[in-house]
FILOMI-61975 format. One record per residue: residue number from 1; x, y, z of N, C-alpha, C, CB in turn; residue in one letter. Coordinates in steps of 0.1 Angstrom, whole numbers, always signed. Each point is the difference from the previous one (the first is absolute). Glycine has a CB too. Layout:
BEGIN
{num: NUM&nX: X&nY: Y&nZ: Z&caX: X&caY: Y&caZ: Z&cX: X&cY: Y&cZ: Z&cbX: X&cbY: Y&cbZ: Z&residu: A};
...
! end
This chain:
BEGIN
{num: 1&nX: +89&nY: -207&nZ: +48&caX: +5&caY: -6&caZ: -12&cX: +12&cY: +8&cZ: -4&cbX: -23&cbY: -7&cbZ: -7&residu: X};
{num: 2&nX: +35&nY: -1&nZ: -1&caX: +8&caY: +9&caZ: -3&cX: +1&cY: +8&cZ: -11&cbX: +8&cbY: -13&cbZ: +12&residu: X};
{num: 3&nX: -1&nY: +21&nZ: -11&caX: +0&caY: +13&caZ: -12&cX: +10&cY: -9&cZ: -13&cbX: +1&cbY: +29&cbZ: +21&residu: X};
{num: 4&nX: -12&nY: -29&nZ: -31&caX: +8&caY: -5&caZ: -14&cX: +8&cY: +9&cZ: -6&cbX: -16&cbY: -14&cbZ: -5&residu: X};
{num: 5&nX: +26&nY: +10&nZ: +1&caX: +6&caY: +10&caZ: -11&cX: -7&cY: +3&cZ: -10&cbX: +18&cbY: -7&cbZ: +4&residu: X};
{num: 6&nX: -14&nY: +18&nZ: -4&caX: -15&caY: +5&caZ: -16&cX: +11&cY: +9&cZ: -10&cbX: -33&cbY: +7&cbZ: +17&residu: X};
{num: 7&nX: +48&nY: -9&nZ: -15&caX: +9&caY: +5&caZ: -8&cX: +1&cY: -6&cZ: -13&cbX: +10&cbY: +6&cbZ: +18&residu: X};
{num: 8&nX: -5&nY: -1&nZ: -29&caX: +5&caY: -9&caZ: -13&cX: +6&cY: -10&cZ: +8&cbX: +6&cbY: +19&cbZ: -21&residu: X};
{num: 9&nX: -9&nY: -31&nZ: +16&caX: +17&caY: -12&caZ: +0&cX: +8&cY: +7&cZ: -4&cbX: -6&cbY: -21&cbZ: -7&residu: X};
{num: 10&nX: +18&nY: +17&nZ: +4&caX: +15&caY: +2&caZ: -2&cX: +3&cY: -16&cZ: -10&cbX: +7&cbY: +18&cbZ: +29&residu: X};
{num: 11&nX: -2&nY: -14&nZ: -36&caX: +9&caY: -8&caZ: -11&cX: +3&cY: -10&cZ: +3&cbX: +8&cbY: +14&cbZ: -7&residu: X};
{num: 12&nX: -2&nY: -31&nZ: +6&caX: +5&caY: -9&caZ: +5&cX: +16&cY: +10&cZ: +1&cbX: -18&cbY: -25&cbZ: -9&residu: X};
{num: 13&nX: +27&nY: +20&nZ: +22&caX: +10&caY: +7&caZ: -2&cX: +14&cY: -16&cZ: -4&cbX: -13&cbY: +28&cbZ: +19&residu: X};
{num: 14&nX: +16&nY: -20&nZ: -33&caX: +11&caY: -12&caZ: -1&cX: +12&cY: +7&cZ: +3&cbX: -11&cbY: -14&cbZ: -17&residu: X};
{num: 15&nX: +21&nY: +5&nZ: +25&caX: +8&caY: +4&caZ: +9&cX: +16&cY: -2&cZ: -11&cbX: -19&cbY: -8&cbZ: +27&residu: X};
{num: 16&nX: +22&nY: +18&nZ: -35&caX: +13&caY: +0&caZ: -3&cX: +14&cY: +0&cZ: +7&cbX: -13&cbY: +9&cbZ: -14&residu: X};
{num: 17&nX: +22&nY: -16&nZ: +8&caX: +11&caY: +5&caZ: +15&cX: +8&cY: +8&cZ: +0&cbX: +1&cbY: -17&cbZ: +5&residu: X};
{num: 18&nX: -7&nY: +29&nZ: -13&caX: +1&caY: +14&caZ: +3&cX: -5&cY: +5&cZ: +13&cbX: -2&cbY: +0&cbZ: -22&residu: X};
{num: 19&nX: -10&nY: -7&nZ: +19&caX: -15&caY: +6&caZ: +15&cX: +1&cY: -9&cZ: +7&cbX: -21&cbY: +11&cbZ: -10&residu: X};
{num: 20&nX: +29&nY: -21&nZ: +14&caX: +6&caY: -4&caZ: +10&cX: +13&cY: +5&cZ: +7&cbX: -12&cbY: -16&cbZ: -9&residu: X};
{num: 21&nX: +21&nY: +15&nZ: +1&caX: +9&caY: +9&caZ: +4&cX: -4&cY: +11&cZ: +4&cbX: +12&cbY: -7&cbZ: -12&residu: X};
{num: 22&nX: -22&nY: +17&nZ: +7&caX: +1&caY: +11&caZ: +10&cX: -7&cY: +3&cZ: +7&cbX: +8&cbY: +6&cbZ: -9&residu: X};
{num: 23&nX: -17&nY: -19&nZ: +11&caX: -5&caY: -3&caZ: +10&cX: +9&cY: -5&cZ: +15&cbX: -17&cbY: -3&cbZ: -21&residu: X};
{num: 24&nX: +26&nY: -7&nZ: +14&caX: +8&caY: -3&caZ: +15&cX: +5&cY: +11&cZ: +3&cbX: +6&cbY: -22&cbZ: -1&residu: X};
{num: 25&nX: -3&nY: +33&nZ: -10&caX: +10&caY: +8&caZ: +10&cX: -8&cY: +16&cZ: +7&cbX: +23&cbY: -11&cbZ: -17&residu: X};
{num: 26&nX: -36&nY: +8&nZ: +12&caX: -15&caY: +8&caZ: +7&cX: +2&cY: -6&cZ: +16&cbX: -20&cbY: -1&cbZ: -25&residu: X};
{num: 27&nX: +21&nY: -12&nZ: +28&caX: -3&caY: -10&caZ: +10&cX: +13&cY: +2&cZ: +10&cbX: -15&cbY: -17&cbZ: -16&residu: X};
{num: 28&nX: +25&nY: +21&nZ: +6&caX: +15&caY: +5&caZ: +8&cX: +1&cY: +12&cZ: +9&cbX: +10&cbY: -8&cbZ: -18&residu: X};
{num: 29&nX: -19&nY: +18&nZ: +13&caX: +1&caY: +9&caZ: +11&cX: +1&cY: +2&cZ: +10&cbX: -5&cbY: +2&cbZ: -8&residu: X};
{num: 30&nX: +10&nY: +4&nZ: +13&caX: +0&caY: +1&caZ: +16&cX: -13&cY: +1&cZ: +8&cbX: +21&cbY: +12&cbZ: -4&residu: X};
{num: 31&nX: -27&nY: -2&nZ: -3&caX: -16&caY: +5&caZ: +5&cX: -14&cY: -12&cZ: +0&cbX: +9&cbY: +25&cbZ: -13&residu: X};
{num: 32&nX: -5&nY: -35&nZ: +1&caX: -6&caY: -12&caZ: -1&cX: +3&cY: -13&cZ: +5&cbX: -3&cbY: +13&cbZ: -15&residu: X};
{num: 33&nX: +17&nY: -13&nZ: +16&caX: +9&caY: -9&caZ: +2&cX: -3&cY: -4&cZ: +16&cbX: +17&cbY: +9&cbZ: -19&residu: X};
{num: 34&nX: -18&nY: +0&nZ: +29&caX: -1&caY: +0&caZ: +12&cX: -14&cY: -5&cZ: +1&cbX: +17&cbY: +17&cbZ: +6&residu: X};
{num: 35&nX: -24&nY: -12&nZ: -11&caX: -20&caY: -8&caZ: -3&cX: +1&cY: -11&cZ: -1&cbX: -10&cbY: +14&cbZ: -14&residu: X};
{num: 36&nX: +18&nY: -16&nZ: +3&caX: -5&caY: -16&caZ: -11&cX: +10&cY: -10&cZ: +7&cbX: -6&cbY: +11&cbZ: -29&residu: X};
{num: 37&nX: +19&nY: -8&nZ: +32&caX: +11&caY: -10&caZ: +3&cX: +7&cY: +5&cZ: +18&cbX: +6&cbY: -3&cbZ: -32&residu: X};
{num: 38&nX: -8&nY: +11&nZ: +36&caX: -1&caY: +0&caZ: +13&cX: +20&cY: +8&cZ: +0&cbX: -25&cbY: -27&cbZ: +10&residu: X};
{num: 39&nX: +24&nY: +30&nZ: +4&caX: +15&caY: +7&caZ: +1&cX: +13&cY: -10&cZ: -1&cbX: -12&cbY: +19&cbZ: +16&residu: X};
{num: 40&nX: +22&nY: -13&nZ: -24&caX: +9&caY: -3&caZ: +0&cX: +9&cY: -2&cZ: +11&cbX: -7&cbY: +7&cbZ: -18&residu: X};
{num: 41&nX: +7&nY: +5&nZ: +25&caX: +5&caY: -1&caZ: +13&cX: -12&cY: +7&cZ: +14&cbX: +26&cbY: +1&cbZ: -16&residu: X};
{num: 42&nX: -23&nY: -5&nZ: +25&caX: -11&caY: +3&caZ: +12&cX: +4&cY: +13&cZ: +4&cbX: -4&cbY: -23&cbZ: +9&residu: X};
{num: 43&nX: +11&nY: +34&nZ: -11&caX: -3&caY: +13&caZ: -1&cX: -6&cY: +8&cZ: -10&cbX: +13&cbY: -4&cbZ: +11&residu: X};
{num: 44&nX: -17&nY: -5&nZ: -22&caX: -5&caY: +9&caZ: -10&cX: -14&cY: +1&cZ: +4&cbX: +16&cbY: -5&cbZ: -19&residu: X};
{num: 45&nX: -22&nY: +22&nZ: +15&caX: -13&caY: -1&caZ: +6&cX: -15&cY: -6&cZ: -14&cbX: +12&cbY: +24&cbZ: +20&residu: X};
{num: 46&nX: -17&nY: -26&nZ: -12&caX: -7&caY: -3&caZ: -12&cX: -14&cY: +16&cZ: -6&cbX: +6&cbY: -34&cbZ: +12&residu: X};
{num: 47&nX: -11&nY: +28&nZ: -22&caX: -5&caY: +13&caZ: -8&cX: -9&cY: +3&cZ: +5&cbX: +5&cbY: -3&cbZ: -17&residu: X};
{num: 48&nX: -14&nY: -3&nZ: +23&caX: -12&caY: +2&caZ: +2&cX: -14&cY: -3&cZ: -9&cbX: +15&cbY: +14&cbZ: +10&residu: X};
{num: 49&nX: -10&nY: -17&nZ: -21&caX: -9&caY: -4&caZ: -11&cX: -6&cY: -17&cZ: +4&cbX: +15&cbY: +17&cbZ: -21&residu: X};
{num: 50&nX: -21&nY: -17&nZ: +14&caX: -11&caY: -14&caZ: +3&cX: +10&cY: -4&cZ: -19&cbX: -39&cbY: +8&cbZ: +21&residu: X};
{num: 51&nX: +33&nY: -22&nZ: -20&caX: -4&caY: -12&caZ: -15&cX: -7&cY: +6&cZ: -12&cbX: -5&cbY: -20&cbZ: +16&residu: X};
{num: 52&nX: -3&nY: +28&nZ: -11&caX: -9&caY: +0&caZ: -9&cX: +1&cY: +15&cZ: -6&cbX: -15&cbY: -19&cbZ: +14&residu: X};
{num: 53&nX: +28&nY: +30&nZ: -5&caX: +2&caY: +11&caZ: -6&cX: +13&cY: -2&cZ: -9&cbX: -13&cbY: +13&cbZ: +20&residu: X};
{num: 54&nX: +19&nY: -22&nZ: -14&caX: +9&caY: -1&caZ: -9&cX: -1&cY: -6&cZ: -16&cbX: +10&cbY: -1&cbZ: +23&residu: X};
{num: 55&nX: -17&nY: -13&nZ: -24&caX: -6&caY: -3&caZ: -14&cX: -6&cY: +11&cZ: -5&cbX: -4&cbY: -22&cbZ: +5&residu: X};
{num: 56&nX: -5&nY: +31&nZ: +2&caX: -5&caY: +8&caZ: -9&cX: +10&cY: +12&cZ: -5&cbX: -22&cbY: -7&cbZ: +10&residu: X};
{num: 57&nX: +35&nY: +10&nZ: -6&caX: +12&caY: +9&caZ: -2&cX: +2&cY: -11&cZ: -14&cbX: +12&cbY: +13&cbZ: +29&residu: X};
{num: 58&nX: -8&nY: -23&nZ: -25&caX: +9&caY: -10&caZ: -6&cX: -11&cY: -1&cZ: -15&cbX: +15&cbY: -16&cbZ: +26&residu: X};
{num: 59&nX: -24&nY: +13&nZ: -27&caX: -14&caY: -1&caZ: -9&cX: +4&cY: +14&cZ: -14&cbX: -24&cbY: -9&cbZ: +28&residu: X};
{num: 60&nX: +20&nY: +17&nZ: -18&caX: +2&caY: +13&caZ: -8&cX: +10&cY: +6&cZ: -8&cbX: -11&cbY: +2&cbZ: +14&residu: X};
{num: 61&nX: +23&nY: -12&nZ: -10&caX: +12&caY: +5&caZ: -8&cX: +1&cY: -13&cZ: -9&cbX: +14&cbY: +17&cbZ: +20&residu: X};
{num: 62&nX: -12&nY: -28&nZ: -17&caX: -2&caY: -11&caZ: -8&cX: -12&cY: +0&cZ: -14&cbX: +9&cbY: -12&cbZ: +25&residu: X};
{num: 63&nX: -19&nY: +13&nZ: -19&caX: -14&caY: -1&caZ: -8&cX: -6&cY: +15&cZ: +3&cbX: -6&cbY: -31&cbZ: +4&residu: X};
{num: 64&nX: +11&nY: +40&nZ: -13&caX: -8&caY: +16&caZ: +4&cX: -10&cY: +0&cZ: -12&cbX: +20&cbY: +16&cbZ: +11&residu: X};
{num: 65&nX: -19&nY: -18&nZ: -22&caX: -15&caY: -2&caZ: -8&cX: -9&cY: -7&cZ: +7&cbX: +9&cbY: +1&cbZ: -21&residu: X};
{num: 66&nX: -4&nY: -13&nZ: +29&caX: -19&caY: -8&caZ: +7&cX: +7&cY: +6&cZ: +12&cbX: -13&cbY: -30&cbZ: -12&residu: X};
{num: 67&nX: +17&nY: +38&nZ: +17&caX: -2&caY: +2&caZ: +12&cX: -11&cY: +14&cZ: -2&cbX: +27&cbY: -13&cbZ: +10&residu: X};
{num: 68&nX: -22&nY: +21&nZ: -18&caX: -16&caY: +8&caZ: +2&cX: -8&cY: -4&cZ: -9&cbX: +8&cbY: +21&cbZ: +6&residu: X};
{num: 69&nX: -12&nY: -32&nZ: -12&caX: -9&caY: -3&caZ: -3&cX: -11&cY: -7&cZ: +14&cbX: +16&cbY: -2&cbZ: -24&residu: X};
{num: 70&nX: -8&nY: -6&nZ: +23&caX: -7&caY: -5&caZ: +19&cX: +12&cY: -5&cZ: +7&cbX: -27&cbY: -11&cbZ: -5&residu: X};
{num: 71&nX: +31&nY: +21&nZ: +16&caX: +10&caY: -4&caZ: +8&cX: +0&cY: -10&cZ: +13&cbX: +5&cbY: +20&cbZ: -10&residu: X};
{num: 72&nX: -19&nY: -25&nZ: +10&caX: -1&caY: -9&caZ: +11&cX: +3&cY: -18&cZ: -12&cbX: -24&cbY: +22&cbZ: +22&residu: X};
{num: 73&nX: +20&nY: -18&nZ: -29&caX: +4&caY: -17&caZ: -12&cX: +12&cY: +4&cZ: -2&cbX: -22&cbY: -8&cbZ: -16&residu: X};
{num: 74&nX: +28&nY: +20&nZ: +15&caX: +18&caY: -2&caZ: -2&cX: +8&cY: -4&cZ: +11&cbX: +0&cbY: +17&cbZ: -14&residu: X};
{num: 75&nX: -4&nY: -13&nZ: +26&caX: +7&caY: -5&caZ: +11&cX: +0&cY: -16&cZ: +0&cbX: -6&cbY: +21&cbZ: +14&residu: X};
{num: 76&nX: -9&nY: -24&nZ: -16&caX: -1&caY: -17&caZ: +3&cX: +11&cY: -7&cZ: -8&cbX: -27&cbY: +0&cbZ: +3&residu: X};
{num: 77&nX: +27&nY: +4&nZ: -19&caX: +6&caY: -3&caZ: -8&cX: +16&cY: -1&cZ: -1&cbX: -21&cbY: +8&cbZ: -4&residu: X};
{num: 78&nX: +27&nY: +5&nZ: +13&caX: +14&caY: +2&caZ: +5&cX: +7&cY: -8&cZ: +15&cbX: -8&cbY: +23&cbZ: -12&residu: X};
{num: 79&nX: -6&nY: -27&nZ: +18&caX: +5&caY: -5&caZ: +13&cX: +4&cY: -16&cZ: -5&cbX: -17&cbY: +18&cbZ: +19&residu: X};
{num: 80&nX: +9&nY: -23&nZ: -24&caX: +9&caY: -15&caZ: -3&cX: +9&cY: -3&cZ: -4&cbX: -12&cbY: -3&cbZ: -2&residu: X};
{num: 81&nX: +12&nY: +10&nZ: -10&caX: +13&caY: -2&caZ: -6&cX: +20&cY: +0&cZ: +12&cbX: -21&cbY: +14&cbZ: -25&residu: X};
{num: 82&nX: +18&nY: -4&nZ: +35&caX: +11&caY: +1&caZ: +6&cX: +2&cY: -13&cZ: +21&cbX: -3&cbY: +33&cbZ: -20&residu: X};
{num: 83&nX: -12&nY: -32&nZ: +16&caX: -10&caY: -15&caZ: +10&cX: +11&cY: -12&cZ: -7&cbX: -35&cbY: +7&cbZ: -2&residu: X};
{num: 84&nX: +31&nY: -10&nZ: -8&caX: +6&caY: -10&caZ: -6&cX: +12&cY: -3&cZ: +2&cbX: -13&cbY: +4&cbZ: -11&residu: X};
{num: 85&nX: +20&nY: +7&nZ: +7&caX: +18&caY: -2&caZ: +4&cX: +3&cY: -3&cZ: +14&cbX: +7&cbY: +18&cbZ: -17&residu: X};
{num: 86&nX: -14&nY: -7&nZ: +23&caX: +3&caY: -5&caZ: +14&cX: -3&cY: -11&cZ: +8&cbX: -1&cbY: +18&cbZ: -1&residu: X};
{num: 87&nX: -11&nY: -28&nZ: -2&caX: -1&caY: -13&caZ: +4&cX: +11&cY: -12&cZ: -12&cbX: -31&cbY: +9&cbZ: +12&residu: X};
{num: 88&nX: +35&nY: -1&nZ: -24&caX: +5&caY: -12&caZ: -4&cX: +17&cY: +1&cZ: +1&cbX: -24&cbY: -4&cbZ: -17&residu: X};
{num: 89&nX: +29&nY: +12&nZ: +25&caX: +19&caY: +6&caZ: +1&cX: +4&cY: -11&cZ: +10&cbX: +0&cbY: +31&cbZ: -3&residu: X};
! end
């Protein structure tokens, strides 16, 4: 059976375009960037990080009150919002 979360929830997160803005430019990184949007050019190496380390980098700086509140509902919370842009550009 799977393991429930048994953390606080986290807050609805409303997305100002403040915390979008620095959110895209969380998503600009180089370190993230190569994760989330792939290389720019085919010598660049990539990080080594997975999806799921980077939202949670990206989580923690965006949303750091619900991220240590429960940082597995901040990631969820952080990963759409930048989902979105990228299927709708």
């Amino acid at each position: 059976m799977p393991k429930k979360d048994t953390a606080p929830a986290i807050p609805d997160v409303h997305w100002s375009e403040d915390m979008t803005w620095s959110l895209l430019l969380e998503v600009e990184k180089d370190d993230n960037r190569l994760v989330l949007l792939g290389k720019r050019e085919k010598k660049e190496n990539t990080s080594g990080d997975n999806k799921i380390t980077v939202f949670q980098r990206i989580g923690a700086v965006i949303l750091p009150k619900s991220y240590k509140l429960n940082p597995t509902a901040t990631v969820t919370s952080s990963k759409y919002k930048p989902l979105f842009f990228l299927e709708h550009s």
